[in-house]
C-alpha positions in Angstrom: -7.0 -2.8 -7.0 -3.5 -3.7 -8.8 -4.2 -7.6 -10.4 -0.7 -8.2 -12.3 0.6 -12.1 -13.6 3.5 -12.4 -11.5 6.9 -10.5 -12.8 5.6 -7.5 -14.0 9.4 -6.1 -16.0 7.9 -2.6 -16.9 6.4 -1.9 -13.2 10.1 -3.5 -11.9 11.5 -0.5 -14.3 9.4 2.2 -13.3 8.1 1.2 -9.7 9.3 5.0 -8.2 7.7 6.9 -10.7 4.4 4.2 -10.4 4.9 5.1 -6.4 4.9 8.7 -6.7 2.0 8.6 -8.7 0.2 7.0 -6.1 1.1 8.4 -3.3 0.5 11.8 -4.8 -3.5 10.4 -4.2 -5.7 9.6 -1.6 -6.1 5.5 -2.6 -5.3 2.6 -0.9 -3.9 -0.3 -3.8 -4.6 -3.6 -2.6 -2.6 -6.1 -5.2 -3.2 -8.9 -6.4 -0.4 -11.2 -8.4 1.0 -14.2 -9.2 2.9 -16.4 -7.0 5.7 -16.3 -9.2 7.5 -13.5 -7.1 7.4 -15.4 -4.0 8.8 -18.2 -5.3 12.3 -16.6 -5.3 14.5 -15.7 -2.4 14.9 -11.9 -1.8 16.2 -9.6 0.6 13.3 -6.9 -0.6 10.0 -6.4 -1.0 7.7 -7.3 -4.1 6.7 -4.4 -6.5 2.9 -5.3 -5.2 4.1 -5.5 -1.5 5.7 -2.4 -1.9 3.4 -0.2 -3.6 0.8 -1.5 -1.1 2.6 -1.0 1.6 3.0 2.8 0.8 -0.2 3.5 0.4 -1.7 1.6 3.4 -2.8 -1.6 1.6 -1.9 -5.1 1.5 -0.5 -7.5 -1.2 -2.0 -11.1 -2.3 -0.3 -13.4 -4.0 -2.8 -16.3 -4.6 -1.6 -19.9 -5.8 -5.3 -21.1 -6.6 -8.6 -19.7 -7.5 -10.0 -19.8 -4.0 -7.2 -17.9 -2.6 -8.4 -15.5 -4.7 -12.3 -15.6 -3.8 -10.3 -15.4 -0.1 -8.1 -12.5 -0.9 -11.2 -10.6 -2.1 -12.9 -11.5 1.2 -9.9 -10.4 2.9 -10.2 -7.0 0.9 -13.5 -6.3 1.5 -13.9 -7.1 5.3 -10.3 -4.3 5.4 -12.8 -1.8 3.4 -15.5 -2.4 5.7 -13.1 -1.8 8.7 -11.4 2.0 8.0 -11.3 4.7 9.8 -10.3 8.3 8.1 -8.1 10.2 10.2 -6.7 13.7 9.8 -4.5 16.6 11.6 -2.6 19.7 10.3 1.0 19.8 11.4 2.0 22.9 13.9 5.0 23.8 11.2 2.3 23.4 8.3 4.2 24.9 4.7 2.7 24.5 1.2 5.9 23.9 -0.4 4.3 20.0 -2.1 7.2 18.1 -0.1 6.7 14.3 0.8 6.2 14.3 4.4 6.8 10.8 6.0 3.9 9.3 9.3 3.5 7.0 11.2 0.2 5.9 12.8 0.0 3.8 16.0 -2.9 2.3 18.2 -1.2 3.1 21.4 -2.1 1.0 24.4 -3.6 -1.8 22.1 -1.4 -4.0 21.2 -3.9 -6.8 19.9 -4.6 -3.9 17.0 -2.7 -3.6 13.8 -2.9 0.0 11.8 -2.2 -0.1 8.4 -2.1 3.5 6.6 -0.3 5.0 4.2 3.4 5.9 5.0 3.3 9.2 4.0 1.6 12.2 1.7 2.7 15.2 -0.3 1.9 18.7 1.2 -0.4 20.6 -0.8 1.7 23.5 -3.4 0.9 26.7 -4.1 
């Protein structure tokens, strides 16, 4: 869980290297900021969108206290809800690349599959 107040100026400054940390993990970072950066127009995604959206989470960005009680909600029936899935590619190399996926629930499309877009390959 990421809580931040809004524009967070040192996470805007060092969001790749704050990415590659994360990603370098197994966790899922479910944020939780300030409306403030929805208030403005943009063309990208939040720091919290984005960093939850790499690591198969989701962002909130409550504008009162019981969105909050409701994001939390929202957080903990996702939790309840996961499924762990692994595989070992055919062309497997330890060389600690990032190695991009995508996960899809084929033939459902009522499902939505939220996981991480991505992992680093083990080093030697």
């Amino acid at each position: 869980m990421w809580v931040t107040r809004g524009e967070d100026h040192i996470m805007r400054q060092r969001q790749n290297l704050a990415l590659g940390i994360l990603l370098g993990t197994l966790g899922v970072v479910f944020g939780l900021s300030a409306p403030a950066q929805m208030t403005r127009a943009r063309k990208d995604m939040t720091i919290p969108e984005r960093i939850a959206d790499a690591t198969g989470g989701r962002a909130f960005f409550p504008f009162q206290i019981r969105d909050v009680a409701n994001a939390f909600a929202e957080i903990q029936d996702e939790l309840r809800s996961q499924y762990a899935v692994s595989y070992k590619p055919a062309d497997f190399r330890t060389d600690g690349r990032y190695r991009t996926i995508e996960i899809v629930a084929s033939d459902h499309k009522n499902l939505h599959v939220r996981s991480r877009r991505g992992y680093f390959a083990p080093a030697q």
